[in-house]
LUMVEX-543418 format. One record per residue: x, y, z of N, C-alpha, C, O in turn; residue in three letters. Coordinates in steps of 0.02 Angstrom, whole numbers, padded with zeros to 5 digits, always signed. Layout:
XYZXYZXYZXYZALA ...
***
This chain:
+00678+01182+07768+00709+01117+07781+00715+01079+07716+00665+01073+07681UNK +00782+01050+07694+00797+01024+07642+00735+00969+07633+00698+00980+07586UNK +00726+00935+07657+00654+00877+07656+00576+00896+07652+00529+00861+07633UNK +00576+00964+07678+00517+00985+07677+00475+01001+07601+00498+01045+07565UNK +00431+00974+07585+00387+01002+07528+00330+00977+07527+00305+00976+07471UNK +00293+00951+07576+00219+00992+07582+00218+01030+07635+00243+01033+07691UNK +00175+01063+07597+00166+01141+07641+00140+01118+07746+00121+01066+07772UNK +00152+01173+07769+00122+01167+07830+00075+01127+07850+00083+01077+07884UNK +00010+01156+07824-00058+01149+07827-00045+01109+07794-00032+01160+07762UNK -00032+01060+07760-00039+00997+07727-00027+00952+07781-00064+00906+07797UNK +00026+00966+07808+00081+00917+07868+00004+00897+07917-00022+00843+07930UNK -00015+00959+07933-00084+00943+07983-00124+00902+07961-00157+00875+08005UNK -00138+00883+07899-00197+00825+07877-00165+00771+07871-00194+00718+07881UNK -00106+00773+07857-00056+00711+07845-00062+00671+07948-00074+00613+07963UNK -00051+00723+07987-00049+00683+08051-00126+00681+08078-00139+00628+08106UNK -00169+00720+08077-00237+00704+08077-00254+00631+08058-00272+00589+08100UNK -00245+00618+07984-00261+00572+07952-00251+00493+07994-00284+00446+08016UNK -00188+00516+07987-00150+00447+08008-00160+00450+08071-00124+00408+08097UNK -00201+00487+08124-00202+00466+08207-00276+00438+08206-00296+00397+08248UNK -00322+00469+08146-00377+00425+08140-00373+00357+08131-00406+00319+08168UNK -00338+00335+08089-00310+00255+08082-00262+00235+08108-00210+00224+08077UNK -00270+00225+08184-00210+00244+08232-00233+00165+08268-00264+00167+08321UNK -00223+00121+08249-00232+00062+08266-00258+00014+08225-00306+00016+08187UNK -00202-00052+08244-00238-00131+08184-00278-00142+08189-00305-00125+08242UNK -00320-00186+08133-00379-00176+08119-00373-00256+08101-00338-00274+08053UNK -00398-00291+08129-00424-00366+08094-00454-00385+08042-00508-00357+08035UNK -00437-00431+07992-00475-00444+07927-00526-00450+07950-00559-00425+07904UNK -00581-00470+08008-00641-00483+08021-00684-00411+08043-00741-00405+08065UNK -00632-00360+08028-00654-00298+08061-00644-00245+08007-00583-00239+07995UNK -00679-00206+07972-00644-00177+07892-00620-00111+07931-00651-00084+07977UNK -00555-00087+07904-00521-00037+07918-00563+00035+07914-00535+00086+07935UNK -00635+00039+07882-00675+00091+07896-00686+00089+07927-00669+00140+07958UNK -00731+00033+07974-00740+00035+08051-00715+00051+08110-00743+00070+08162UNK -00630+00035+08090-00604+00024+08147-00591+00140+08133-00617+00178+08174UNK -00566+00157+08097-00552+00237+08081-00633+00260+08109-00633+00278+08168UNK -00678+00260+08086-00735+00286+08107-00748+00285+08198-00770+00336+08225UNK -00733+00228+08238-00716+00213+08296-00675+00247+08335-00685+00266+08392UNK -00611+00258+08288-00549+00298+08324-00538+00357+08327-00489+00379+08357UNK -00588+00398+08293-00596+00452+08273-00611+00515+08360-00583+00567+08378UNK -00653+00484+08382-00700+00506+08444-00616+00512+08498-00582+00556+08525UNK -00615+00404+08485-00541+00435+08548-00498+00480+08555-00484+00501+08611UNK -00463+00507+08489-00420+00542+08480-00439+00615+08481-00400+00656+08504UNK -00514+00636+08452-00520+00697+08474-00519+00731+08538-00496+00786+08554UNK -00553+00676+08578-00538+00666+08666-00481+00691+08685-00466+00746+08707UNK -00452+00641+08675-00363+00664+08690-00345+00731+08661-00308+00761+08700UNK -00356+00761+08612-00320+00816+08595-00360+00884+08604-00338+00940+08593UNK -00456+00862+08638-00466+00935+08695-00445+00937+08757-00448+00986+08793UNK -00415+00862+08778-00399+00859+08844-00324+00912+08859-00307+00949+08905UNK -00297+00894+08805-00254+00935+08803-00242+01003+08775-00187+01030+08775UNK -00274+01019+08762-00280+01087+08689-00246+01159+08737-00203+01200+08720UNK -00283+01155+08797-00244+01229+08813-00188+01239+08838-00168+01297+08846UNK -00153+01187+08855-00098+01152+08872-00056+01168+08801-00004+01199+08812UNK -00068+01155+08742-00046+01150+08682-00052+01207+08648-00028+01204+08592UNK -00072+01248+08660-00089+01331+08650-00028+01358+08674+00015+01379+08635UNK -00022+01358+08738+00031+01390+08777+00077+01358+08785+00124+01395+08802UNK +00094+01296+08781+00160+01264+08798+00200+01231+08733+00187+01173+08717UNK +00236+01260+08706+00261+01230+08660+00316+01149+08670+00333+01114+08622UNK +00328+01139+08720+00355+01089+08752+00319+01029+08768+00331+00969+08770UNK +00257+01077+08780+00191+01006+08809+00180+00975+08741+00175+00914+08734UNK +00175+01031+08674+00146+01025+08617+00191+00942+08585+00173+00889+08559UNK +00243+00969+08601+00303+00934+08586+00274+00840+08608+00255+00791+08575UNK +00284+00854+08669+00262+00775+08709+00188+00758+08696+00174+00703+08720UNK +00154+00779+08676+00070+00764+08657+00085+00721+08597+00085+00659+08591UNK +00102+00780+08545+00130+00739+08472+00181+00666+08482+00165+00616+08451UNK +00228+00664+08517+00257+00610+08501+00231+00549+08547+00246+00489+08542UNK +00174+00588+08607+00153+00535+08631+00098+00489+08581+00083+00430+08589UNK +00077+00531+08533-00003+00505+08475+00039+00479+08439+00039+00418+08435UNK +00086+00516+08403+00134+00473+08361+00130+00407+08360+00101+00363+08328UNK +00185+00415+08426+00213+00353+08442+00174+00293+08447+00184+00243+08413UNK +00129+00299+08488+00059+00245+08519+00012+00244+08438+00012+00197+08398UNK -00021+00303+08433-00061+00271+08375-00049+00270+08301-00090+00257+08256UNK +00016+00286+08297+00043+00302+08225+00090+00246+08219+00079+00185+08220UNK +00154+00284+08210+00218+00217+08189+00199+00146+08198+00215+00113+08149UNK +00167+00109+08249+00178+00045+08257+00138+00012+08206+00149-00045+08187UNK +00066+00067+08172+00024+00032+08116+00006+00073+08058-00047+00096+08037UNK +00079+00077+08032+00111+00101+07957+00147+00031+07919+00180-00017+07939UNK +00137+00039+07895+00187-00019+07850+00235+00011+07851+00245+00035+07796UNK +00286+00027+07898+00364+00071+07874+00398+00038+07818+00420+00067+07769UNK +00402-00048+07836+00461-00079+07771+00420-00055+07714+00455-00030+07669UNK +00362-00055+07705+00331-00032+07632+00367+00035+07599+00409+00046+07555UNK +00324+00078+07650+00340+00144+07632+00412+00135+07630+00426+00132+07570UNK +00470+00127+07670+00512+00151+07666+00572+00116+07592+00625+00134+07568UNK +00518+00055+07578+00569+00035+07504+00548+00073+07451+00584+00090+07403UNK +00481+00088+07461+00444+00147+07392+00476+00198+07394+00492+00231+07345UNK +00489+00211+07454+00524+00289+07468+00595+00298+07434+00612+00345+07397UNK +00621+00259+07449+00703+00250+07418+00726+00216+07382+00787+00211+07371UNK +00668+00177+07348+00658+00138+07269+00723+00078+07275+00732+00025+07303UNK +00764+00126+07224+00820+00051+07195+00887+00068+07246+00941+00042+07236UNK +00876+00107+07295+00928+00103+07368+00895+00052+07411+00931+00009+07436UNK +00848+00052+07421+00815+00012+07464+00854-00083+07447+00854-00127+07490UNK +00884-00089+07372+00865-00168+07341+00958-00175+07355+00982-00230+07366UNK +01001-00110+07350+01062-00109+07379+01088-00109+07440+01142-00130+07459UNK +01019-00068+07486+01073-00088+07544+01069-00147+07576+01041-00201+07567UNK +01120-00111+07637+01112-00179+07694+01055-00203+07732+01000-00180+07716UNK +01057-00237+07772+00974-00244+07819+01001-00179+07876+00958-00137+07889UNK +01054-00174+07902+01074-00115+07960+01059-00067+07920+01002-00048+07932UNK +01089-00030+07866+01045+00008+07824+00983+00019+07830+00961+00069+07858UNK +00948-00025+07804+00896-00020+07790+00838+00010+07874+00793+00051+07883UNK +00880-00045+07921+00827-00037+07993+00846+00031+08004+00809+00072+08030UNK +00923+00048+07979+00931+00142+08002+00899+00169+07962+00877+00215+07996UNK +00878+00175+07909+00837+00218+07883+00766+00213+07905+00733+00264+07911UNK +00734+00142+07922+00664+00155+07944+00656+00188+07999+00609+00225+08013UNK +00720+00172+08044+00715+00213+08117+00712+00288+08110+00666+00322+08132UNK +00772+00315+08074+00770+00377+08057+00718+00417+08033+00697+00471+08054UNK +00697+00380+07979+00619+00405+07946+00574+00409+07986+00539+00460+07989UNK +00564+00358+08023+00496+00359+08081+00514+00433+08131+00482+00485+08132UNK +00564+00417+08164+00589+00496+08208+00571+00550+08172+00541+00597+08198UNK +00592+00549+08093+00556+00619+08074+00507+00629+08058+00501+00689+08047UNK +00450+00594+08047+00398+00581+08059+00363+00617+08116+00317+00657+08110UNK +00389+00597+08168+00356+00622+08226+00390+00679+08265+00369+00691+08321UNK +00443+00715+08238+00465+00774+08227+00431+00825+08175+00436+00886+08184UNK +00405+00806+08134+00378+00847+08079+00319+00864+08093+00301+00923+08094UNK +00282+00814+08106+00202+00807+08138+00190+00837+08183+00136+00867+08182UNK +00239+00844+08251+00210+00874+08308+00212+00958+08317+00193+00995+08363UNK +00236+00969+08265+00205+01063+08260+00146+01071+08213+00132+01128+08197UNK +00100+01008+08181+00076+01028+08165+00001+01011+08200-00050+01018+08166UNK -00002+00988+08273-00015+00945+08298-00076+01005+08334-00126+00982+08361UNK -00065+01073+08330-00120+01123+08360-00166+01127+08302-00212+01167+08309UNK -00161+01090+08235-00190+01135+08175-00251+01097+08182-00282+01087+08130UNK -00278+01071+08239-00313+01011+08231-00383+01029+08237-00429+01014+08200UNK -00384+01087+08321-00456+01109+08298-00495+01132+08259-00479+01173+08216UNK -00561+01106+08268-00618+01119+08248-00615+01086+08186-00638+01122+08142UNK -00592+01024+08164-00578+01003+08097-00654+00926+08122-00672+00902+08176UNK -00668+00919+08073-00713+00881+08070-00711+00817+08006-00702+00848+07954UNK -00715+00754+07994-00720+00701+07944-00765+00668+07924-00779+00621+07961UNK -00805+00675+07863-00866+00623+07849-00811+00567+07813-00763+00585+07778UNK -00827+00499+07827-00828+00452+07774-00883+00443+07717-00937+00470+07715UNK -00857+00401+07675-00874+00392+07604-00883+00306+07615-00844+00269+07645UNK -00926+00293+07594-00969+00213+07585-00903+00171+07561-00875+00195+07512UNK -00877+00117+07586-00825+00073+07585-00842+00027+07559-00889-00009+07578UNK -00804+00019+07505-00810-00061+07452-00730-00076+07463-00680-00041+07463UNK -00747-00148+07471-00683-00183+07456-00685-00254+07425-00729-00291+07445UNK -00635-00278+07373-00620-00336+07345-00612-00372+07399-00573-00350+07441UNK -00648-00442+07414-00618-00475+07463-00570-00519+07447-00547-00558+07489UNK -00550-00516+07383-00494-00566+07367-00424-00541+07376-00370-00569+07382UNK -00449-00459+07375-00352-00402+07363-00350-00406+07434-00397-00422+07471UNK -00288-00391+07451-00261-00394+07530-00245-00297+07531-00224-00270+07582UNK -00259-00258+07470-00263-00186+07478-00325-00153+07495-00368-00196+07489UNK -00347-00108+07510-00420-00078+07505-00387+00000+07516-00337+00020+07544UNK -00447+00036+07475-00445+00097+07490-00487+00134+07528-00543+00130+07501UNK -00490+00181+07596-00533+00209+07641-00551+00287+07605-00499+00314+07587UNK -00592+00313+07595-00614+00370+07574-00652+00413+07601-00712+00401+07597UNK -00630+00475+07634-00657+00530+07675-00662+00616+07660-00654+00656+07614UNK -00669+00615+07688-00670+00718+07665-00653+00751+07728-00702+00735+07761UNK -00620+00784+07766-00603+00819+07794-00610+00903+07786-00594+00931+07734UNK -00634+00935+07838-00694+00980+07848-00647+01025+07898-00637+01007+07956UNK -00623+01075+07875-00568+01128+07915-00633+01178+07975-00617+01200+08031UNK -00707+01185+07942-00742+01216+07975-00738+01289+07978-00773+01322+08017UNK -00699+01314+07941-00701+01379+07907-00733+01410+07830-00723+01456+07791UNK -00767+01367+07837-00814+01380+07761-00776+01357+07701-00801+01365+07646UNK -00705+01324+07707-00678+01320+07634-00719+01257+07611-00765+01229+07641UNK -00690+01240+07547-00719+01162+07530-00703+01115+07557-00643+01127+07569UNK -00719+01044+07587-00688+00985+07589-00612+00961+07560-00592+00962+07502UNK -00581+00943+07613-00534+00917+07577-00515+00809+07583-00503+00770+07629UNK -00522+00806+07502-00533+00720+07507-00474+00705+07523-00423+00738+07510UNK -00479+00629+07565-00439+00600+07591-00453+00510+07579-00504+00477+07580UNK -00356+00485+07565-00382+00429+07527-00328+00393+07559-00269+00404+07545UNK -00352+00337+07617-00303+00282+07663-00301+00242+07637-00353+00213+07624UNK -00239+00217+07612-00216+00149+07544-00191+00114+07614-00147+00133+07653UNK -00223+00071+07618-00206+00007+07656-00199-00077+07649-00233-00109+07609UNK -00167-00097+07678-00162-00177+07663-00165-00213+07711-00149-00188+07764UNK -00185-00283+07711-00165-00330+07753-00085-00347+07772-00052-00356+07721UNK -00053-00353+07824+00004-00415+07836-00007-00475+07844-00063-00499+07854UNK +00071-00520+07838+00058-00571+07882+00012-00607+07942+00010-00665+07964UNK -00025-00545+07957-00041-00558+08037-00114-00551+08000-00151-00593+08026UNK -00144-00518+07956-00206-00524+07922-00220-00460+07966-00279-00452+07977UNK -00184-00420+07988-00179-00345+07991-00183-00273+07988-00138-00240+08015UNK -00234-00241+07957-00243-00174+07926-00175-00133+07938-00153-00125+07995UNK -00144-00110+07884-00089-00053+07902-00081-00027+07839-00079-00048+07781UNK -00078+00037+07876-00078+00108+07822+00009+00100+07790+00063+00093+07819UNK -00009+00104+07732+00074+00122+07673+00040+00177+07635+00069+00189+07582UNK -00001+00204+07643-00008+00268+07621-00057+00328+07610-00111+00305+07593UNK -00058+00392+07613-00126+00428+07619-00112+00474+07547-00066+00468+07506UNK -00154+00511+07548-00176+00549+07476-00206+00589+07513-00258+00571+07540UNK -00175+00661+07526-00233+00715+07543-00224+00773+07488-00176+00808+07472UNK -00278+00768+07472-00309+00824+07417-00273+00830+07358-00262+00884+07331UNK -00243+00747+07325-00201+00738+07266-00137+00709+07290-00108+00666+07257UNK -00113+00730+07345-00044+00734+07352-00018+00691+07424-00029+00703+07483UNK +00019+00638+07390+00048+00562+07388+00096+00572+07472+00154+00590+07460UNK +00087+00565+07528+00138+00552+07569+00204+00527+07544+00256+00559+07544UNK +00193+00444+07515+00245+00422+07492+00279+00478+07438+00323+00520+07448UNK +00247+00464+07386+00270+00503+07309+00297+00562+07341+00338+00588+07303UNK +00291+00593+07396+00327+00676+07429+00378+00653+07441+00426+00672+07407UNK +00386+00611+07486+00461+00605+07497+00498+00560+07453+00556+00543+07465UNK +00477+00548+07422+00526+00475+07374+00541+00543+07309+00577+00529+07261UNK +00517+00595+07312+00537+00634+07265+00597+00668+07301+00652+00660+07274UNK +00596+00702+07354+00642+00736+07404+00675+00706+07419+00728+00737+07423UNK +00683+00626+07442+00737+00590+07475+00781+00590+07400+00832+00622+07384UNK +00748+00551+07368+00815+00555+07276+00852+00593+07284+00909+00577+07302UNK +00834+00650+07277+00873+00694+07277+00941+00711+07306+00993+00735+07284UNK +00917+00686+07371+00952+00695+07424+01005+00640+07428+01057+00643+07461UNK +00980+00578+07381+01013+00510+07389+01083+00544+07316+01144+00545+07324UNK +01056+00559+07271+01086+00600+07196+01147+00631+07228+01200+00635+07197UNK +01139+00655+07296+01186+00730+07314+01257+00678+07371+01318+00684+07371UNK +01209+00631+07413+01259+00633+07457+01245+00530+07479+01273+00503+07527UNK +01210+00502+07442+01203+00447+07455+01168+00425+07495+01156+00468+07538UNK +01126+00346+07512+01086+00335+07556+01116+00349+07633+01079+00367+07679UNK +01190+00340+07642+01208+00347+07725+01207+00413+07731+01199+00429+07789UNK +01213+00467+07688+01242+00523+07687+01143+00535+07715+01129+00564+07768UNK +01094+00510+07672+01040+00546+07695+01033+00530+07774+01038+00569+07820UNK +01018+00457+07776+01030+00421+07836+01054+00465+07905+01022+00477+07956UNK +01129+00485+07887+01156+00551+07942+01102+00627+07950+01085+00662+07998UNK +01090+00627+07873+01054+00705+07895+01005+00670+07924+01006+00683+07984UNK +00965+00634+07911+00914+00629+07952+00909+00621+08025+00862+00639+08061UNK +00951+00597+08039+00990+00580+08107+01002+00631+08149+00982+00634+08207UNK +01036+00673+08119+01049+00752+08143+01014+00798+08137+01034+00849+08164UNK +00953+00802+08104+00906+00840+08102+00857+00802+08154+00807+00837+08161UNK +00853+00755+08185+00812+00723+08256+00856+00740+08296+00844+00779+08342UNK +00924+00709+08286+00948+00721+08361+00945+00775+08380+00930+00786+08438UNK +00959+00838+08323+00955+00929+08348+00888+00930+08373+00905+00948+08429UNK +00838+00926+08376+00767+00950+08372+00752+00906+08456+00717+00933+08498UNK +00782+00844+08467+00758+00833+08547+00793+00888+08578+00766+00931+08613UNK +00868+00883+08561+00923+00938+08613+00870+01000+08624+00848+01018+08679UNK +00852+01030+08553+00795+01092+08574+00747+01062+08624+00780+01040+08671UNK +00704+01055+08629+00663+01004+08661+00676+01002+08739+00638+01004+08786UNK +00743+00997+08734+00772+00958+08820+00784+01043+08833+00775+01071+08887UNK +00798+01062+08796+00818+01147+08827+00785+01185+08851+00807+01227+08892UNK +00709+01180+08827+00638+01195+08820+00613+01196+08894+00599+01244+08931UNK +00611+01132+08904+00591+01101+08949+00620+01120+09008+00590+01144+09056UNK +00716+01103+09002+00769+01138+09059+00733+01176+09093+00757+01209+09138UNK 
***
């Protein structure tokens, strides 16, 4: 896939990650707490479903965009990510622009994620002791993630901020060096270089809309 460049098994820590911090978090509540908390729910949900998700690639399908959807997209910073992502397109376009690309981006998001959405068992997370500036409205969450096959740890680093609303929301993760954002703001360029922001805008569009049609066929 023209967009694709982290590997598989990366994609799986990338949606792991982010379903652990799968809900706002109040300035009166530090965003370690609230991830350490959310951790239990979500594993819940995904033995409830696991053999279901083994065998049904369709079910697999609706599990993922059901976690997605509910504990992911709504507490991302999308406007963040998505102006880092597309840098000095982001300061040209329009606002319709702009809401089509966050829409689009989010859809692939939760197209990309949900095959990787079986890689989940037997994975395990220690946190790392949380300091934060109380004056920065950023903090960083720091964990290790534990595949449970004897390899090493792999660190994990939730760059988060306050909103308006005094809010916790993720604009970005770091697993094992390598930048969610910085992945695609390298891949989208490119893509912006070849055919322009609407031109990406469409592929992205058409690479979701193809992937429900599969989906609905699946299911048929």
């Amino acid at each position: 896939m023209w967009f694709m460049t982290i590997r598989y098994g990366k994609l799986a820590w990338f949606l792991m990650a982010w379903l652990l911090f799968s809900t706002s978090v109040s300035a009166e509540e530090g965003p370690d707490v609230m991830i350490r908390n959310l951790t239990e729910q979500v594993m819940d949900q995904l033995l409830l479903e696991e053999d279901l998700m083994k065998t049904d690639p369709a079910h697999t399908q609706q599990v993922a965009r059901m976690l997605v959807n509910e504990f992911v997209i709504p507490h991302m910073d999308m406007k963040l990510m998505s102006r880092w992502i597309i840098g000095k397109s982001w300061r040209k376009a329009t606002a319709e622009q702009r809401q089509q690309f966050m829409d689009e981006f989010a859809g692939m998001l939760i197209r990309t994620y949900a095959g990787a959405l079986v890689e989940f068992r037997g994975k395990s997370v220690t946190f790392k002791p949380f300091h934060r500036n109380p004056k920065r409205k950023d903090a960083v969450v720091r964990a290790e993630f534990s595949g449970g096959n004897g390899g090493p740890p792999i660190p994990v680093l939730f760059q988060v901020r306050q909103d308006k609303q005094k809010e916790w929301k993720v604009f970005d993760i770091i697993i094992d060096g390598v930048s969610l954002v910085k992945n695609y703001r390298s891949s989208f360029a490119a893509e912006i270089r070849k055919v322009g922001l609407d031109g990406l805008i469409k592929r992205l569009s058409t690479h979701n809309n193809n992937d429900g049609n599969k989906i609905a066929e699946e299911q048929g």
